[in-house]
C-alpha positions as CSV (number, residue, x, y, z in Angstrom):
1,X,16.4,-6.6,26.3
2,X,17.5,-4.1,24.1
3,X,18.1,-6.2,20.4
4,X,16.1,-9.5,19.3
5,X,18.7,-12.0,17.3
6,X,15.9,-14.2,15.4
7,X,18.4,-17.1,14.4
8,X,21.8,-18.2,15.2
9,X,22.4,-17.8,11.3
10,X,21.4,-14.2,11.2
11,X,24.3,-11.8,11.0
12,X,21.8,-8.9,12.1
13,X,19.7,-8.1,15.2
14,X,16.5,-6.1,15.4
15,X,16.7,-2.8,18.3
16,X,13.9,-3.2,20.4
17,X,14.3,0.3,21.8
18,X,16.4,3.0,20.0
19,X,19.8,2.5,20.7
20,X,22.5,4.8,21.8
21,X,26.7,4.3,21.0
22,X,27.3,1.4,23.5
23,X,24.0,-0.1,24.2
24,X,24.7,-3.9,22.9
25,X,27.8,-2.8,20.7
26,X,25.8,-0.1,18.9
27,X,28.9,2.2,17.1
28,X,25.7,4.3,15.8
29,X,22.7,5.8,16.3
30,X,20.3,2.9,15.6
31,X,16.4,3.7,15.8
32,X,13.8,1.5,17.2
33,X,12.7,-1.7,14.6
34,X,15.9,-1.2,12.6
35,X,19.1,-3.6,12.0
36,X,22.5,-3.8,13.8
37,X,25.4,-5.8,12.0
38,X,26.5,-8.5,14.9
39,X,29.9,-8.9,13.3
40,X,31.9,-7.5,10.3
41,X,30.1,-8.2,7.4
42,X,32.0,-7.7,3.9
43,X,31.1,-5.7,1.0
44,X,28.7,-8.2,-1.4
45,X,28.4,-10.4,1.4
46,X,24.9,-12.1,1.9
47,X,22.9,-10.5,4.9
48,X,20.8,-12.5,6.7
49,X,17.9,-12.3,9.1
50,X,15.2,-15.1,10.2
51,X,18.0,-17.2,8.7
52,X,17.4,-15.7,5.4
53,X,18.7,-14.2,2.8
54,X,17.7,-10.1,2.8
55,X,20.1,-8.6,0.7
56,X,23.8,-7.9,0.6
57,X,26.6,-5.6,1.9
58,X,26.8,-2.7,-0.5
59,X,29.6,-1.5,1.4
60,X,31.8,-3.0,4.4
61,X,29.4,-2.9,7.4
62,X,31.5,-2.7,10.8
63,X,30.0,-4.5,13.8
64,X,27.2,-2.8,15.9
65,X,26.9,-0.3,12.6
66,X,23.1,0.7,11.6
67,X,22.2,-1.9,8.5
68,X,19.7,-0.3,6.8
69,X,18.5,1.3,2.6
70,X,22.2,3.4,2.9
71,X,24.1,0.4,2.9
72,X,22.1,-2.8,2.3
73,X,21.3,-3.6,-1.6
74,X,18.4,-5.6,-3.1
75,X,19.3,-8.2,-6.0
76,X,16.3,-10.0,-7.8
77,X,15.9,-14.0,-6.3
78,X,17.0,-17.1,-7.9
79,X,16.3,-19.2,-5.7
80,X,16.5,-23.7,-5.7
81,X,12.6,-24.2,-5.2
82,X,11.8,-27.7,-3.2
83,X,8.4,-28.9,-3.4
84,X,6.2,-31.0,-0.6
85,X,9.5,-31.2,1.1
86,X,8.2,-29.5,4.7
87,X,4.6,-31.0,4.8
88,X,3.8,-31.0,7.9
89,X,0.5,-33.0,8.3
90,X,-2.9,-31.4,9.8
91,X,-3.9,-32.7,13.4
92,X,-8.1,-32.4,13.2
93,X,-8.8,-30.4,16.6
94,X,-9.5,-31.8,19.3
95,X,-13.3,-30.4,19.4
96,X,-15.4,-28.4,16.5
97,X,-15.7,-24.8,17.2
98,X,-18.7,-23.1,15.8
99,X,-20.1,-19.6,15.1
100,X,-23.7,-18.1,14.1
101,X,-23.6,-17.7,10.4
102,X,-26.3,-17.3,7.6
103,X,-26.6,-20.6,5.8
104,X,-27.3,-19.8,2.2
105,X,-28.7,-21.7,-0.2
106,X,-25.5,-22.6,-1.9
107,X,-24.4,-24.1,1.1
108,X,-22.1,-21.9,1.4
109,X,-22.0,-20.0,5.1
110,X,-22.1,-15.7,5.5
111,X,-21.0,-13.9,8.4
112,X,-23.4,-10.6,7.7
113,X,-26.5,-9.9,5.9
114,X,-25.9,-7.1,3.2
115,X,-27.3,-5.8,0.0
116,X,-25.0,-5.4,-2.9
117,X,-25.3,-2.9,-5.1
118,X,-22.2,-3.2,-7.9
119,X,-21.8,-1.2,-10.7
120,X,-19.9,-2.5,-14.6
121,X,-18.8,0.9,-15.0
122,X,-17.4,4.4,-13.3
123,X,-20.5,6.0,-15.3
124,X,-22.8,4.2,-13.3
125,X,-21.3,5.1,-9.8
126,X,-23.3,8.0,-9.2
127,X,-26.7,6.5,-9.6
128,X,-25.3,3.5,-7.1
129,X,-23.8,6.1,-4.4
130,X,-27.3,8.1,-4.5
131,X,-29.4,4.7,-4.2
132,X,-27.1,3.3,-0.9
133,X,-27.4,6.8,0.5
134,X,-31.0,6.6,0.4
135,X,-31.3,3.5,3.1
136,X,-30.2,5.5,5.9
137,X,-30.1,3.8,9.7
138,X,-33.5,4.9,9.9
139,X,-35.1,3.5,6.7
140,X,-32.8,0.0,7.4
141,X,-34.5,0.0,11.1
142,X,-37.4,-1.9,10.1
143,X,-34.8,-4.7,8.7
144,X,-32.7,-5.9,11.6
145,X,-31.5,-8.5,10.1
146,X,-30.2,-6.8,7.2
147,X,-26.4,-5.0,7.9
148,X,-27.2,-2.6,5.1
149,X,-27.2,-1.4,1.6
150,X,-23.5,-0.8,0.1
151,X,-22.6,0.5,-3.1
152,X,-19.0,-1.0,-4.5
153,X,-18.3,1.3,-7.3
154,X,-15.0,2.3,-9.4
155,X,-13.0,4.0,-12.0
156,X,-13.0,1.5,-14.8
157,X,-15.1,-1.2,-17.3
158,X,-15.2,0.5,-20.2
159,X,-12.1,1.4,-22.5
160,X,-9.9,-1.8,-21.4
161,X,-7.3,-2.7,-23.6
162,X,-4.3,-5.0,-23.8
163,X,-4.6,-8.6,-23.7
164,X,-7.9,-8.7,-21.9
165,X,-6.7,-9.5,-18.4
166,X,-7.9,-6.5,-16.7
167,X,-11.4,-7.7,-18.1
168,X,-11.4,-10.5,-16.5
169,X,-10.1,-9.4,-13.5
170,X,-12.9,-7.4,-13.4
171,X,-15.5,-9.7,-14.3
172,X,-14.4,-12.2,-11.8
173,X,-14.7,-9.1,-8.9
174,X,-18.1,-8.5,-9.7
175,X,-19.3,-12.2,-10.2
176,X,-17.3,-12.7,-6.8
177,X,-19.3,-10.0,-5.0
178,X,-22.4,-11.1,-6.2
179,X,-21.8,-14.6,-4.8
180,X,-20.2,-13.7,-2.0
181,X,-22.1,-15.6,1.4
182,X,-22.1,-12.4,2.9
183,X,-24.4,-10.9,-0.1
184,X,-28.2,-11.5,0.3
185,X,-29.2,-9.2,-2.4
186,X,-27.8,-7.7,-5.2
187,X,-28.3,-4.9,-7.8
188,X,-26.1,-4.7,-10.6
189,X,-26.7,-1.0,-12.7
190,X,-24.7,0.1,-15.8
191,X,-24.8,2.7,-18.3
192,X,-25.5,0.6,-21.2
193,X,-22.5,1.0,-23.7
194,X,-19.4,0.2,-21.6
195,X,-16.7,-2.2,-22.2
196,X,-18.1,-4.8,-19.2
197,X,-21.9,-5.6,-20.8
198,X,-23.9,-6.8,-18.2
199,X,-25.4,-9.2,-20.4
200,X,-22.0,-10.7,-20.9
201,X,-21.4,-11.3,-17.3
202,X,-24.8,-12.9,-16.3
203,X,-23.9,-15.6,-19.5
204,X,-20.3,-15.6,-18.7
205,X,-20.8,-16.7,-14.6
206,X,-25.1,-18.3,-15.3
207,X,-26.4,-15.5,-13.3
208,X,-29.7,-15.5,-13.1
209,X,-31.7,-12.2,-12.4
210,X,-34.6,-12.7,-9.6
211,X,-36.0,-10.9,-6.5
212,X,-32.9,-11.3,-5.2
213,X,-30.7,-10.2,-8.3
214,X,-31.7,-7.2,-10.0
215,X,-30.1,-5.5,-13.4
216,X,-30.5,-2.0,-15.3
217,X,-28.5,0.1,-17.8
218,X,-29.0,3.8,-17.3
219,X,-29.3,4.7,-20.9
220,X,-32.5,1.8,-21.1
221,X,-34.1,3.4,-18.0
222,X,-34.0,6.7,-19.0
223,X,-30.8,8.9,-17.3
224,X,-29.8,9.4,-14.1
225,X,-33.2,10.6,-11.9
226,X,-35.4,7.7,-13.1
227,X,-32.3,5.4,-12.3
228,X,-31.8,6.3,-9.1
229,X,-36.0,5.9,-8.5
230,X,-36.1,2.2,-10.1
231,X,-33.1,1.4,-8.1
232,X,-34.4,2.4,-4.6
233,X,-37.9,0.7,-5.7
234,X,-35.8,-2.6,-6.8
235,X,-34.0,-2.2,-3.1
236,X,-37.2,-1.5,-1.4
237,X,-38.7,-4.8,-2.7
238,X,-35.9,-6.8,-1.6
239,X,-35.4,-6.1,2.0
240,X,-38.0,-7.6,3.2
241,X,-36.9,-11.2,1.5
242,X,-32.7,-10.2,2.2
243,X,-34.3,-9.7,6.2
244,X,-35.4,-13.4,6.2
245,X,-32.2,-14.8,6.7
246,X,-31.3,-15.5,10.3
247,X,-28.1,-17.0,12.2
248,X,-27.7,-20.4,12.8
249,X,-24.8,-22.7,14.5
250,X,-22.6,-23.5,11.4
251,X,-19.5,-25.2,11.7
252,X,-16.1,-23.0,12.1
253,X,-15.1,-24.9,8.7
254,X,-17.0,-22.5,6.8
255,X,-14.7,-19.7,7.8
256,X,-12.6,-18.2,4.9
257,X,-10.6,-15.8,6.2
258,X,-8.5,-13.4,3.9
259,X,-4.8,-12.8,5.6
260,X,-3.5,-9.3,4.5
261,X,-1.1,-6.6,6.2
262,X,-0.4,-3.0,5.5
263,X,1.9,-0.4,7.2
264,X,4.2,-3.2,8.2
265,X,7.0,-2.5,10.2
266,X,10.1,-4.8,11.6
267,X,8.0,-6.1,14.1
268,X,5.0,-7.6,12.0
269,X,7.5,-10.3,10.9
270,X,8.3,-11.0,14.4
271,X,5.0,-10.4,16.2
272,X,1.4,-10.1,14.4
273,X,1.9,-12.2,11.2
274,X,3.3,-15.3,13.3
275,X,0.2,-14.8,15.9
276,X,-1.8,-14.8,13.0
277,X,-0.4,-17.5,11.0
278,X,-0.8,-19.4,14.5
279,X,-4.9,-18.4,14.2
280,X,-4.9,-20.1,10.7
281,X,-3.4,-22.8,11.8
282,X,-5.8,-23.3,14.4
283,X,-8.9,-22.4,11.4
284,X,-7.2,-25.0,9.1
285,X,-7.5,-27.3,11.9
286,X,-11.4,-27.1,11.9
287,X,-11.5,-27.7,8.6
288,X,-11.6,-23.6,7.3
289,X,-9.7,-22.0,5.1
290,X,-6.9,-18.9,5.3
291,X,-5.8,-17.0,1.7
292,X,-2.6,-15.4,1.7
293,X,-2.5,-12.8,-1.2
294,X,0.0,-10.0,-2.4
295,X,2.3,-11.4,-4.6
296,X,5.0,-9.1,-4.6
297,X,4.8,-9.1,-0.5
298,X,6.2,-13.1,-0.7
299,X,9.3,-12.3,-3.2
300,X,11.9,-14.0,-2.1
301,X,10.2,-16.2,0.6
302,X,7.8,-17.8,-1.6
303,X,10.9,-21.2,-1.8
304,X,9.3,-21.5,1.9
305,X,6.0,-21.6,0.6
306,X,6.5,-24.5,-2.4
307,X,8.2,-26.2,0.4
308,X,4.6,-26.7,1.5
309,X,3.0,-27.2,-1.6
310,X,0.6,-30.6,-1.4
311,X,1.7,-31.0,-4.8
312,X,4.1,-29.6,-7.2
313,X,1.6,-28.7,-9.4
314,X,0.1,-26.5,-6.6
315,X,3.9,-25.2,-6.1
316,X,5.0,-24.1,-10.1
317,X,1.7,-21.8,-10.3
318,X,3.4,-20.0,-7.7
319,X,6.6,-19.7,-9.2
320,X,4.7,-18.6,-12.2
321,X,3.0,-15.9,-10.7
322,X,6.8,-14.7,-9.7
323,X,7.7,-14.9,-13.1
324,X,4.6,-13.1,-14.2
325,X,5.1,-10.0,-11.4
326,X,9.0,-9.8,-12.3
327,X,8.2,-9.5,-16.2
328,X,5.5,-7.2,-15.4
329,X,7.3,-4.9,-13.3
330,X,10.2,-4.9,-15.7
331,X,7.9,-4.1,-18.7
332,X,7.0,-0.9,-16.8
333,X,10.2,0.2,-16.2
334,X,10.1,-0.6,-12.3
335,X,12.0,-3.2,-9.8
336,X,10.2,-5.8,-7.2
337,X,11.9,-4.1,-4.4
338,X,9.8,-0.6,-5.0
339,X,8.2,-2.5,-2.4
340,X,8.5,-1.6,0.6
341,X,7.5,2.0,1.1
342,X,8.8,4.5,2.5
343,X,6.5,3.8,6.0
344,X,8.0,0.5,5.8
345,X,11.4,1.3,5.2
346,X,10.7,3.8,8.5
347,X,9.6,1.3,10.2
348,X,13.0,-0.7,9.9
349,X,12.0,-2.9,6.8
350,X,14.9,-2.8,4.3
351,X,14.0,-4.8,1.0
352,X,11.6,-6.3,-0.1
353,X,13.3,-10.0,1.0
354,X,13.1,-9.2,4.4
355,X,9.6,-7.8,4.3
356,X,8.2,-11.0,2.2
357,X,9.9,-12.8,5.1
358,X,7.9,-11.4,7.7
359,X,4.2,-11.4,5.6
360,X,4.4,-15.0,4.1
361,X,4.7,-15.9,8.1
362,X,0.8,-14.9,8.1
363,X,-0.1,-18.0,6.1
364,X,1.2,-20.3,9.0
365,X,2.6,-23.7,9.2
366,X,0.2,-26.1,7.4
367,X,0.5,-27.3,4.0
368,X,0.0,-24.8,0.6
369,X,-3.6,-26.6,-0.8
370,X,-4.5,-24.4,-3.5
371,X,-2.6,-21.5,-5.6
372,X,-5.3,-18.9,-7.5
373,X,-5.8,-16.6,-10.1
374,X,-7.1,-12.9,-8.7
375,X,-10.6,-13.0,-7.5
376,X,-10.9,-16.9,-8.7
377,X,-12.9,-18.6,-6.4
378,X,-10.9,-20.4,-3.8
379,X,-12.0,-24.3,-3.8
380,X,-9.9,-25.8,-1.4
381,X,-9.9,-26.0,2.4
382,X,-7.0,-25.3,4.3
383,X,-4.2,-22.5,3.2
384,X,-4.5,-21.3,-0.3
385,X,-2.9,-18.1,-2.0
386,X,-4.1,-15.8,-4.5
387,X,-2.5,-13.7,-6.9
388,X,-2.9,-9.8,-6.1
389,X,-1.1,-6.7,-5.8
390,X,0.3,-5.6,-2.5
391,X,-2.0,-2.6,-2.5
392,X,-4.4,-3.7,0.4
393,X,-7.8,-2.4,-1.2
394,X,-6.9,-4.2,-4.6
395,X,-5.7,-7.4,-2.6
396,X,-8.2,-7.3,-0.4
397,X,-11.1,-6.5,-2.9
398,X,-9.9,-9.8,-5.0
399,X,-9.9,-11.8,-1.6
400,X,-13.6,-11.0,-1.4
401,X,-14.2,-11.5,-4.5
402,X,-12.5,-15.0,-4.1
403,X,-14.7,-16.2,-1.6
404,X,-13.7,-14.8,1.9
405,X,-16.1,-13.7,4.6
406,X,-13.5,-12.4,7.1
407,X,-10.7,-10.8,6.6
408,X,-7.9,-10.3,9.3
409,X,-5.4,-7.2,8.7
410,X,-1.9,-6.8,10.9
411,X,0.0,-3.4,10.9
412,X,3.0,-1.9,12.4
413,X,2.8,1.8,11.4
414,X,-0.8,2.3,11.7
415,X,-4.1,1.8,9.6
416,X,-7.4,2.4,9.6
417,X,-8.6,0.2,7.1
418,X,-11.7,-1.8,6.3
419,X,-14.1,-4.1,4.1
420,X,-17.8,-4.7,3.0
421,X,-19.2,-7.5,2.8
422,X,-16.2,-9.4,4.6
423,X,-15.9,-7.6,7.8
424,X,-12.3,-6.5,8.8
425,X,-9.9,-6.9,12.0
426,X,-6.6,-5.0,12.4
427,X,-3.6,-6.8,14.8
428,X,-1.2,-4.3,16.0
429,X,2.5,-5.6,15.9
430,X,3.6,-3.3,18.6
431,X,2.0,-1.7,21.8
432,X,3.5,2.0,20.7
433,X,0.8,1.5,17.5
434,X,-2.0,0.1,19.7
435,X,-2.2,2.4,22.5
436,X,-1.8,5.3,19.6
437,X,-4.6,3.7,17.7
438,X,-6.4,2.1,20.5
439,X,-10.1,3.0,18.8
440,X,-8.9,0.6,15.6
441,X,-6.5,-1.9,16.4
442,X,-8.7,-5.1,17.7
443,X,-5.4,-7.2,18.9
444,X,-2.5,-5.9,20.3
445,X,0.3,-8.5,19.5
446,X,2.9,-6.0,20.6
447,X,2.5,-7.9,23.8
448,X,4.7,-10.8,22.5
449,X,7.8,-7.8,23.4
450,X,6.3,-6.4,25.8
451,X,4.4,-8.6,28.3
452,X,6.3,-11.6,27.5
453,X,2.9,-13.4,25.9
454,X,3.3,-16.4,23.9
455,X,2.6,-16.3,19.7
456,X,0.3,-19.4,20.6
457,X,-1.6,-17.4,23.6
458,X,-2.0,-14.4,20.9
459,X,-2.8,-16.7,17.9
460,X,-5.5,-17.6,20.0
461,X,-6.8,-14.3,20.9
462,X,-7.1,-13.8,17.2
463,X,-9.0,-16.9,16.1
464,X,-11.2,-16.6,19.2
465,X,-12.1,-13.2,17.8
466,X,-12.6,-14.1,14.6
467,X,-15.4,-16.9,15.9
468,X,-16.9,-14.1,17.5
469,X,-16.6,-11.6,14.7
470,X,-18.1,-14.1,12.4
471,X,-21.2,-14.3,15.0
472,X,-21.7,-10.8,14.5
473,X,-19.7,-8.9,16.7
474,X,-18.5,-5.5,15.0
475,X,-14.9,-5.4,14.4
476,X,-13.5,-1.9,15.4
477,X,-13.1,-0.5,11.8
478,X,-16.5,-1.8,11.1
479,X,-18.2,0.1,14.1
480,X,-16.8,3.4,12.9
481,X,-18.3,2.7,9.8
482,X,-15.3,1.9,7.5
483,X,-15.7,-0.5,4.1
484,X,-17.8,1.7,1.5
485,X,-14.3,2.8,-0.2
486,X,-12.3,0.4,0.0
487,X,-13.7,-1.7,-3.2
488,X,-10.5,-1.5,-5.2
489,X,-10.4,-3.7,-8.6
490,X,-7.1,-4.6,-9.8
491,X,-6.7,-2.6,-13.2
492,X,-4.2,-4.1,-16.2
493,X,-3.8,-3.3,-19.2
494,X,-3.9,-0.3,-21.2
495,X,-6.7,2.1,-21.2
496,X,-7.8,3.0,-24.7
């Protein structure tokens, strides 16, 4: 097998290999992952793969020619949006699944024990990085239950202009982290003058500080040295009451796992996101929940997504969020197809259609329950979406933020990403990728070409893990240690 043809209705094919002049009616040079036209197609004519639209002809393409950025344009979508029209209903499983999780008192259910320590401003960064660095393996030794101290620090809360939404944003990441079922502990430090008050945030979300929720301002304490000391001593006091918490059987339904992919290539569409939209079909199932995010990564498939809206209501906030992104990227001068990058586009994706296509395939079969705001707490079981970026640490970051304690990562060209607090797993949609990356690619769902497996029998693999993962075994980007820098707010606005 040399070409996959994924509908009847496609006018393209997908090279499994690279092709030569005359393998399958090649007329060109045709690299691996990219597009071969399977008849004449016209100039402006529609080009179609997974029996969708992905652009169109900008120039007559002959049969068995290379489809690809050189002669394949991008339009912006206007698409007929149905809503609840492919609902397809939920079939409880046949028996609960169940993992070890730390039941918290909210109810709500964590899959690791850490210690938060979040800052309202870059100013304050410094003082947070010097007071994680201080709880070293061996200091933590005494605290097995505890998975350590992290610092989530970044560049912003203070000078925020525009209409306010970046604010919020932000306020909603750090209220998110703090409440976050994977957080035991947390200390929140500031500077004291910044944009994001503290203050404002505990009355804003009701946080209340306790043993288990500490505050300071750097200016109040002192300056930097005396920071650092109050902050190690607040630390200090906690783990001992963060180490308390131990693992018990809770229910797979408390699983919220955060879908994302980065580095895609033409075969995460076809390989890894379906095996994983399989897995949250299986989660939804049990009762838990999968979020979909990046917003700009489901232009132009997001009509298959109201489809399977529970309610139009549920459907039109996700239209609006495409009106929102399409104004917004216009206002600054740029297009929705800036995405894909230039990996992607190396890796055979085209336009941004055709690489929406493939990630919206992530979120699975069952019916759209919920459509949020970025880092809004996610309330409803079942598949959801949230608003985000398609920059993975900003996406992913809000995800957390929203409630998730896994998160689940495909890739086709390669990554080594990870989180903290929500530990990360990364499916490989080829077996070129996973024997390349073998030390951080957890799934290999290149098999699907290569060994002939099944999505299902894949799909599985990935749940499976996930039930493990959420029991406490280490993910492979989380055993090298990755997580600490990957705390990535979305920033709007203006900065003044």
């Amino acid at each position: 097998m040399k070409t996959i043809r994924l509908s009847d209705a496609d006018n393209v094919v997908t090279a499994v290999t690279p092709l030569e002049i005359g393998d399958d009616g090649a007329i060109q040079l045709i690299p691996r992952g990219h597009k071969m036209a399977t008849r004449d197609i016209r100039s402006g004519e529609p080009v179609l793969k997974y029996a969708q639209l992905i652009g169109y002809a900008a120039e007559d393409i002959a049969k068995g020619a290379h489809v690809h950025t050189h002669n394949l344009a991008f339009r912006n979508v206007d698409m007929a949006y149905e809503f609840g029209t492919n609902l397809r209903p939920v079939a409880p499983a046949a028996k609960p699944d169940t993992f070890m999780g730390y039941r918290r008192a909210t109810g709500r259910v964590g899959t690791r024990n850490y210690i938060a320590l979040l800052t309202s401003v870059n100013c304050s960064a410094t003082a947070a990085r010097k007071i994680a660095e201080h709880f070293t393996p061996d200091r933590l030794a005494a605290y097995p239950n505890v998975d350590g101290v992290v610092a989530f620090v970044h560049g912003t809360g203070c000078a925020m202009g525009g209409d306010g939404t970046g604010f919020e944003f932000l306020q909603r990441v750090l209220w998110g982290y703090a409440r976050n079922p994977n957080v035991g502990g947390v200390m929140m430090a500031g500077l004291g003058c910044e944009g994001m008050q503290i203050d404002w945030l505990l009355e804003a979300y009701g946080l209340q500080p306790g043993p288990l929720f500490q505050t300071m301002n750097i200016q109040d304490v002192g300056g930097l040295r005396k920071t650092v000391e109050k902050g190690i001593a607040q630390v200090e006091a906690m783990l001992p009451e963060v180490d308390k918490a131990r693992r018990e059987e809770c229910p797979a339904s408390e699983l919220m796992v955060a879908l994302q992919c980065g580095g895609s290539d033409a075969w995460s569409g076809i390989t890894a996101n379906p095996a994983v939209g399989y897995a949250c079909d299986l989660l939804v199932a049990q009762g838990g929940t999968g979020v979909l995010a990046e917003t700009p990564e489901v232009y132009g498939a997001e009509h298959l997504l109201t489809a399977r809206s529970a309610s139009r209501e549920t459907g039109e906030k996700l239209i609006g969020l495409i009106k929102w992104w399409e104004d917004y990227t216009a206002r600054a001068g740029g297009s929705m197809d800036n995405n894909p990058s230039p990996g992607n586009k190396k890796g055979g994706l085209t336009t941004i259609l055709e690489k929406s296509l493939g990630a919206a395939a992530k979120g699975g079969t069952t019916p759209l329950m919920g459509v949020y705001k970025y880092a809004e707490p996610v309330t409803a079981r079942g598949f959801c979406f949230m608003d985000s970026p398609g920059y993975d640490p900003a996406s992913v970051t809000g995800q957390i933020a929203s409630g998730c304690n896994l998160v689940c990562f495909t890739t086709g060209r390669g990554s080594a990403f990870g989180a903290k607090p929500s530990p990360s797993m990364k499916v490989a949609s080829n077996s070129v990728l996973y024997e390349k990356q073998t030390e951080d690619m957890d799934v290999n769902a290149g098999r699907i070409l290569t060994e002939g497996a099944s999505v299902e029998e894949v799909g599985r693999e990935i749940y499976e893990m996930w039930l493990r993962m959420a029991s406490g075994e280490q993910s492979k980007s989380e055993a090298q240690g990755l997580g600490d820098y990957e705390f990535v707010p979305w920033q709007v606005g203006a900065v003044m």
